[in-house]
SEMI-26891 format. One record per residue: z, x, y of N, C-alpha, C in turn; residue number from 1; residue in three letters. Coordinates in steps of 0.2 Angstrom, whole numbers, padded with zeros to 4 digits, always signed. Example, Ala and Ser with C-alpha at 12.3 -4.5 7.8 and 13.67 -1.06 7.14 Angstrom:
2
<site n_zz="+0039" n_xx="+0066" n_yy="-0028" ca_zz="+0039" ca_xx="+0062" ca_yy="-0022" c_zz="+0039" c_xx="+0066" c_yy="-0016" seq="1" type="ALA"/>
<site n_zz="+0035" n_xx="+0064" n_yy="-0011" ca_zz="+0036" ca_xx="+0068" ca_yy="-0005" c_zz="+0039" c_xx="+0064" c_yy="+0000" seq="2" type="SER"/>
//
This chain:
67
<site n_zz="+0017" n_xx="-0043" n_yy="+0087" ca_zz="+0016" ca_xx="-0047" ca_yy="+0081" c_zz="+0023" c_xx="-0048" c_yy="+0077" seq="1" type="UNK"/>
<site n_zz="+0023" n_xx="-0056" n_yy="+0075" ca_zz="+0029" ca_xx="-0055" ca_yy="+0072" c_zz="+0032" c_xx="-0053" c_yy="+0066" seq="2" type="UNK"/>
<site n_zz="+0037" n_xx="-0051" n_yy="+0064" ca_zz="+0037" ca_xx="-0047" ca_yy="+0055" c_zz="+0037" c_xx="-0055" c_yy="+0051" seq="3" type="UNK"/>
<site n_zz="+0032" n_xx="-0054" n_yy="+0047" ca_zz="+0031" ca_xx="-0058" ca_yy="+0038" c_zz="+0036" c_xx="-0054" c_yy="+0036" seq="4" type="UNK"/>
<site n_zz="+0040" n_xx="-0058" n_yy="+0034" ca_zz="+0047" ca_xx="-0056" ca_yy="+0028" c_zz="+0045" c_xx="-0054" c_yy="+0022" seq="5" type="UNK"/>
<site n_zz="+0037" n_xx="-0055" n_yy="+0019" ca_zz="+0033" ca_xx="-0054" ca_yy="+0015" c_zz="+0029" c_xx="-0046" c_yy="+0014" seq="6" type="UNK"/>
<site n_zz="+0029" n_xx="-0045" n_yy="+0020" ca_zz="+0026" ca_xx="-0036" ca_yy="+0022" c_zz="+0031" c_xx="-0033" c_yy="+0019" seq="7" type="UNK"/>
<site n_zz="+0027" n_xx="-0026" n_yy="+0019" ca_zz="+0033" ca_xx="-0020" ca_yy="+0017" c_zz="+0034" c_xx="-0016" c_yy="+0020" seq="8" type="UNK"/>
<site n_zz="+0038" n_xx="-0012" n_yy="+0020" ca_zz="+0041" ca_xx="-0007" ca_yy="+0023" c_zz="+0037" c_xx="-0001" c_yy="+0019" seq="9" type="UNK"/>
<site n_zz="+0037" n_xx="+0006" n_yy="+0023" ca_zz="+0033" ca_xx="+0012" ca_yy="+0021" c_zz="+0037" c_xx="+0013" c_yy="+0014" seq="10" type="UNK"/>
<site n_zz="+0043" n_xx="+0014" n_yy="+0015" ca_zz="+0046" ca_xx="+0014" ca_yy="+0007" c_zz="+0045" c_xx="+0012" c_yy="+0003" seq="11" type="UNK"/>
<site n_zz="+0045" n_xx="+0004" n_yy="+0004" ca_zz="+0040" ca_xx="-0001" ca_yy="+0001" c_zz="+0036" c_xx="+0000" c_yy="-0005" seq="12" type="UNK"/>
<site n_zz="+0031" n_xx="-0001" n_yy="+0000" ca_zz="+0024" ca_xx="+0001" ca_yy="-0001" c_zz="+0025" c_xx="+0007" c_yy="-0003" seq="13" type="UNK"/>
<site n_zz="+0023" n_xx="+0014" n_yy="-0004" ca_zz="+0025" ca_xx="+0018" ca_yy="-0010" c_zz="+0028" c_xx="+0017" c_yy="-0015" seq="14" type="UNK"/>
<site n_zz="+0033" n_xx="+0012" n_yy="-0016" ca_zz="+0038" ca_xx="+0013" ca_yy="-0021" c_zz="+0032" c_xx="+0007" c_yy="-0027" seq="15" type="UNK"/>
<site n_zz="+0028" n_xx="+0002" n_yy="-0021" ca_zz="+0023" ca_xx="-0003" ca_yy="-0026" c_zz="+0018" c_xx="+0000" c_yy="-0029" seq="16" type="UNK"/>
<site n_zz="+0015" n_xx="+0004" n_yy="-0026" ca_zz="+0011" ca_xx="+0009" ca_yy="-0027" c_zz="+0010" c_xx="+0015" c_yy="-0033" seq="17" type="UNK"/>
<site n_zz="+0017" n_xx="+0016" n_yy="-0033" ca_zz="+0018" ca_xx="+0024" ca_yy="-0036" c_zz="+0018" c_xx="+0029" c_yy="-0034" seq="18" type="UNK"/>
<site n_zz="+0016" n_xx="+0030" n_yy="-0028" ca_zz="+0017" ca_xx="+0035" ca_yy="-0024" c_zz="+0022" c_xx="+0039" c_yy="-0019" seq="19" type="UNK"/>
<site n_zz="+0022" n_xx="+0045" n_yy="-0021" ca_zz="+0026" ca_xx="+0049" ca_yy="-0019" c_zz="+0028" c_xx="+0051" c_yy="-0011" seq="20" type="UNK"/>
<site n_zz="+0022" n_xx="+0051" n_yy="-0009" ca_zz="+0022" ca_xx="+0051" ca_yy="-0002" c_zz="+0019" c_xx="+0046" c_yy="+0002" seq="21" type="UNK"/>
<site n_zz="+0025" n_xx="+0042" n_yy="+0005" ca_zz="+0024" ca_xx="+0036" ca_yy="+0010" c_zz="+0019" c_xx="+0038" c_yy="+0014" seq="22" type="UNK"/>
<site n_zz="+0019" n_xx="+0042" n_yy="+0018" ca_zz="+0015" ca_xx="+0045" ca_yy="+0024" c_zz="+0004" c_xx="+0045" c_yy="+0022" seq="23" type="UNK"/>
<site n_zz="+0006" n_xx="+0047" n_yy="+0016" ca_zz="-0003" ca_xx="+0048" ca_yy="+0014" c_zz="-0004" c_xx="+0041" c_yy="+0011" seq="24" type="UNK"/>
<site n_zz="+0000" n_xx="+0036" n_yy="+0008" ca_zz="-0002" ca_xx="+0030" ca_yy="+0007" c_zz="-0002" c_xx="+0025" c_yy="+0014" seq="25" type="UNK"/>
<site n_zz="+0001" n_xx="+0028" n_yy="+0020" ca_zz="+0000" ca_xx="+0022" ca_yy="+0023" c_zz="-0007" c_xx="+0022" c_yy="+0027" seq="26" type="UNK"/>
<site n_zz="-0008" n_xx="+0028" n_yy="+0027" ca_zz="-0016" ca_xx="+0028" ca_yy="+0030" c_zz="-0023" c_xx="+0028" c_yy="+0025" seq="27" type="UNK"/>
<site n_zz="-0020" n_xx="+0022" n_yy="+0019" ca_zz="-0024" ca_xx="+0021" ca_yy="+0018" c_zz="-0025" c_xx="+0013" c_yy="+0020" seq="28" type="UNK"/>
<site n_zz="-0021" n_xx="+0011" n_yy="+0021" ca_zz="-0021" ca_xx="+0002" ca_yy="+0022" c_zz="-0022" c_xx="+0000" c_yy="+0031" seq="29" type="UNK"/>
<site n_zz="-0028" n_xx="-0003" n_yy="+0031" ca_zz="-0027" ca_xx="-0006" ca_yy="+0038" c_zz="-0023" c_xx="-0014" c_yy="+0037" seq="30" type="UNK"/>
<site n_zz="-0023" n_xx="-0016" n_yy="+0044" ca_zz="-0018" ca_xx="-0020" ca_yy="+0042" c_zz="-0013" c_xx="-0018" c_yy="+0046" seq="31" type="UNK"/>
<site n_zz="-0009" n_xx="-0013" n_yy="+0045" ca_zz="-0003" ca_xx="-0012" ca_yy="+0046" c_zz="-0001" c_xx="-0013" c_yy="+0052" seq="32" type="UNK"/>
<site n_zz="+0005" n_xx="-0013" n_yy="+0054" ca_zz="+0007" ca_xx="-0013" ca_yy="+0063" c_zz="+0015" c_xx="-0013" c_yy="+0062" seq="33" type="UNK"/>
<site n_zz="+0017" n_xx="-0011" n_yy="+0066" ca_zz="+0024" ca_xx="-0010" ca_yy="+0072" c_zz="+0025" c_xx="-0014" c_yy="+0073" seq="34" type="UNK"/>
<site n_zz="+0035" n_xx="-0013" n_yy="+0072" ca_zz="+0039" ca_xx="-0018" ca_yy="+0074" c_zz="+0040" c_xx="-0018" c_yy="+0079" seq="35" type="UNK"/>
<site n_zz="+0045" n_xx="-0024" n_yy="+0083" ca_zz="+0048" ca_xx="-0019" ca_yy="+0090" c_zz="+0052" c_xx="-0015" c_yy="+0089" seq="36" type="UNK"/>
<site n_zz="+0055" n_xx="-0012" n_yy="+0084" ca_zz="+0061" ca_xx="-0007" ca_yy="+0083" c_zz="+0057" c_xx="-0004" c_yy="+0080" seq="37" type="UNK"/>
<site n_zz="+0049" n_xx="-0002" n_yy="+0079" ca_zz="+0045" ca_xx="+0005" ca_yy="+0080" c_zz="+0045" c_xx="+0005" c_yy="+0072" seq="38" type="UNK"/>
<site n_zz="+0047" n_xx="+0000" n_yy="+0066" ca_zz="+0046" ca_xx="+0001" ca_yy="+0060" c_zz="+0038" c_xx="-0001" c_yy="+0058" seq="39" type="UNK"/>
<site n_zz="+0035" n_xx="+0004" n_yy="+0054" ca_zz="+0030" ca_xx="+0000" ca_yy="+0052" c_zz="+0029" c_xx="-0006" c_yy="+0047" seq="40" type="UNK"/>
<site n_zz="+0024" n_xx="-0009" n_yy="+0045" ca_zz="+0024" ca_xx="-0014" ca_yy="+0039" c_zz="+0017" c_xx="-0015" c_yy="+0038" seq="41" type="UNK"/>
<site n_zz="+0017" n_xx="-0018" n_yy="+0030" ca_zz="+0011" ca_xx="-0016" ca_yy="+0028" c_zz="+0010" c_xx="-0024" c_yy="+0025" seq="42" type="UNK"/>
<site n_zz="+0005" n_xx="-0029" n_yy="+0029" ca_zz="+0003" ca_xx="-0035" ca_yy="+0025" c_zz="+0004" c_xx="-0033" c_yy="+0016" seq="43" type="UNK"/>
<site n_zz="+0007" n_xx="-0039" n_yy="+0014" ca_zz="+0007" ca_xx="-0039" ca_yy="+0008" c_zz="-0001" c_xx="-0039" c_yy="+0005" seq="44" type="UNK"/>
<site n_zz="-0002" n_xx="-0046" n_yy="+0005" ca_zz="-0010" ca_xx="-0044" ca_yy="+0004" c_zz="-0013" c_xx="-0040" c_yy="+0004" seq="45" type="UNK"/>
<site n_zz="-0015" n_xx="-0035" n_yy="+0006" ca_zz="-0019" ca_xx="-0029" ca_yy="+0007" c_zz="-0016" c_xx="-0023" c_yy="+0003" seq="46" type="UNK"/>
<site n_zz="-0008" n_xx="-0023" n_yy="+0004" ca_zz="-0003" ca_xx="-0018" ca_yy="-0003" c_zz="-0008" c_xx="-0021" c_yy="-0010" seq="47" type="UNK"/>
<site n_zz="-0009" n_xx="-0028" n_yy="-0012" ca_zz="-0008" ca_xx="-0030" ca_yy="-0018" c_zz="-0015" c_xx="-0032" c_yy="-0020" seq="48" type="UNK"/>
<site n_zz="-0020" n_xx="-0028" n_yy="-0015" ca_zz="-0028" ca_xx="-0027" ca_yy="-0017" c_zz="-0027" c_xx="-0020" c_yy="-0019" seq="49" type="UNK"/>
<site n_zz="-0024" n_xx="-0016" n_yy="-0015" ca_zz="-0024" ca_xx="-0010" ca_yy="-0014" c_zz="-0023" c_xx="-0006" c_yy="-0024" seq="50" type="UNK"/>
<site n_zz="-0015" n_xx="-0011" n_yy="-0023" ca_zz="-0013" ca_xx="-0009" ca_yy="-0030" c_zz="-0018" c_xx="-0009" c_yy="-0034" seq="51" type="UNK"/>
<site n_zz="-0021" n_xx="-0016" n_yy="-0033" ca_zz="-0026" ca_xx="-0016" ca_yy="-0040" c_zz="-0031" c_xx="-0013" c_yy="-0041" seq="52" type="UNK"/>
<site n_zz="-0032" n_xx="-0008" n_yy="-0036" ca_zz="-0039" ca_xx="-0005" ca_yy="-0035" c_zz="-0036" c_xx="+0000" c_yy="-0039" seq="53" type="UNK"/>
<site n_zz="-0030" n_xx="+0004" n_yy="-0037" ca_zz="-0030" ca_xx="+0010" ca_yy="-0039" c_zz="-0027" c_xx="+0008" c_yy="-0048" seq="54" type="UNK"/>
<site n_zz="-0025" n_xx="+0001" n_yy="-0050" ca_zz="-0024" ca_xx="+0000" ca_yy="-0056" c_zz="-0030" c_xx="+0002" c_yy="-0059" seq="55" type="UNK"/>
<site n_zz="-0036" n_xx="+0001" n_yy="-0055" ca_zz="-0042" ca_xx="-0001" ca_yy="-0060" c_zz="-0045" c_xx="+0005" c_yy="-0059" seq="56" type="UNK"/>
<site n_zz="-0045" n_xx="+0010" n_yy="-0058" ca_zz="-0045" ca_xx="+0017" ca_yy="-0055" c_zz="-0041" c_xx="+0019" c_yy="-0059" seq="57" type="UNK"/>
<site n_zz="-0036" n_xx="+0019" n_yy="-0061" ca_zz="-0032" ca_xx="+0023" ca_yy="-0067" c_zz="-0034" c_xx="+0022" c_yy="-0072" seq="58" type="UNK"/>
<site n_zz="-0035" n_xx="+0014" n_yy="-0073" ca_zz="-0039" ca_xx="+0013" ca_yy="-0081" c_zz="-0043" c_xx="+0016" c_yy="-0083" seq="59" type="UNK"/>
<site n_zz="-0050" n_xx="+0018" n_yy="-0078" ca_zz="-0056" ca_xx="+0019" ca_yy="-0078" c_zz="-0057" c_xx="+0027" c_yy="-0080" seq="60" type="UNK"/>
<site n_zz="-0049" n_xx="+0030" n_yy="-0076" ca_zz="-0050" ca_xx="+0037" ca_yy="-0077" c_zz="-0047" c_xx="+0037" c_yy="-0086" seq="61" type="UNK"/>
<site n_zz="-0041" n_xx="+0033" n_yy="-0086" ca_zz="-0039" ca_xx="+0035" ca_yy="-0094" c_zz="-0046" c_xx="+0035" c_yy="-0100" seq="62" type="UNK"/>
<site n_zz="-0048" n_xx="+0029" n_yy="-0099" ca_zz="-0055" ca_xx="+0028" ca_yy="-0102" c_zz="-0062" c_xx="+0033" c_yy="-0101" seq="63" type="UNK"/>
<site n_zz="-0060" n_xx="+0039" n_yy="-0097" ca_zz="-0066" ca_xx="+0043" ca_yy="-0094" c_zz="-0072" c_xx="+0040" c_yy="-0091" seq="64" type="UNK"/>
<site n_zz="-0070" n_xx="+0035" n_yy="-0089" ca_zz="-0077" ca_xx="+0033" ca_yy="-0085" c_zz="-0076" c_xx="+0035" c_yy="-0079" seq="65" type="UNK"/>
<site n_zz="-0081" n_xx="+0035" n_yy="-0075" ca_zz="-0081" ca_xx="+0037" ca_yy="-0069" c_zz="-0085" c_xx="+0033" c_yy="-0064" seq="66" type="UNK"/>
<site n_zz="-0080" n_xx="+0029" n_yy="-0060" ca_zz="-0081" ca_xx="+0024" ca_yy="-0056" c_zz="-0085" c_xx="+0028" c_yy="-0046" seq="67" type="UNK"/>
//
Protein backbone atom coordinates (compact mmCIF):
# COMPACT_ATOMS: atom_id res chain seq x y z
CA UNK A 1 0.00 0.00 0.00
CA UNK A 2 1.40 3.17 -0.68
CA UNK A 3 2.15 5.91 2.25
CA UNK A 4 -0.63 9.05 2.26
CA UNK A 5 1.75 11.77 3.31
CA UNK A 6 -1.52 12.53 5.36
CA UNK A 7 -1.02 9.28 7.73
CA UNK A 8 0.89 9.27 10.76
CA UNK A 9 3.54 7.83 12.27
CA UNK A 10 3.09 5.89 15.97
CA UNK A 11 4.82 9.08 17.44
CA UNK A 12 2.38 10.80 15.52
CA UNK A 13 -0.57 9.68 16.50
CA UNK A 14 0.17 9.62 20.22
CA UNK A 15 1.45 12.82 20.20
CA UNK A 16 -2.44 13.93 18.49
CA UNK A 17 -3.95 11.89 20.90
CA UNK A 18 -2.27 12.63 24.06
CA UNK A 19 -1.12 9.77 24.76
CA UNK A 20 1.73 8.51 26.39
CA UNK A 21 2.16 5.19 25.10
CA UNK A 22 2.35 4.77 21.36
CA UNK A 23 2.13 0.94 21.53
CA UNK A 24 -1.47 0.96 23.49
CA UNK A 25 -2.83 3.65 21.22
CA UNK A 26 -2.08 1.80 18.17
CA UNK A 27 -4.13 -1.06 18.89
CA UNK A 28 -6.81 0.83 19.07
CA UNK A 29 -7.15 1.95 15.33
CA UNK A 30 -7.87 -0.33 12.48
CA UNK A 31 -6.76 1.07 9.53
CA UNK A 32 -3.28 0.99 10.13
CA UNK A 33 -0.67 -0.86 7.79
CA UNK A 34 3.17 -1.09 7.09
CA UNK A 35 5.61 0.56 5.08
CA UNK A 36 8.05 -1.13 3.05
CA UNK A 37 10.72 0.03 5.49
CA UNK A 38 8.39 -1.91 8.11
CA UNK A 39 7.17 1.78 9.68
CA UNK A 40 3.63 1.78 10.70
CA UNK A 41 0.99 4.44 9.75
CA UNK A 42 -2.22 5.24 10.91
CA UNK A 43 -5.04 6.76 8.17
CA UNK A 44 -5.49 10.19 9.13
CA UNK A 45 -9.13 9.79 9.12
CA UNK A 46 -9.63 7.35 11.60
CA UNK A 47 -6.83 9.30 14.19
CA UNK A 48 -9.33 12.30 13.76
CA UNK A 49 -12.57 10.15 14.57
CA UNK A 50 -10.74 8.63 17.15
CA UNK A 51 -9.61 11.91 18.72
CA UNK A 52 -12.91 13.08 18.89
CA UNK A 53 -14.25 10.23 20.56
CA UNK A 54 -12.01 10.32 23.29
CA UNK A 55 -12.61 14.36 23.26
CA UNK A 56 -16.16 13.61 23.93
CA UNK A 57 -15.26 10.98 26.51
CA UNK A 58 -13.18 13.39 28.51
CA UNK A 59 -16.01 15.97 28.42
CA UNK A 60 -18.56 13.54 29.46
CA UNK A 61 -16.18 12.25 32.36
CA UNK A 62 -15.46 16.04 33.40
CA UNK A 63 -19.14 16.72 33.55
CA UNK A 64 -19.73 13.16 35.59
CA UNK A 65 -21.76 11.74 33.10
CA UNK A 66 -21.18 8.45 32.23
CA UNK A 67 -21.38 7.44 28.55
Amino acid sequence: MPCDPTDLTLDELAAVLGVTSPETVAQWLEGAYQTPDDEWRFPRAAVDALARRLASLREANAAGVVT
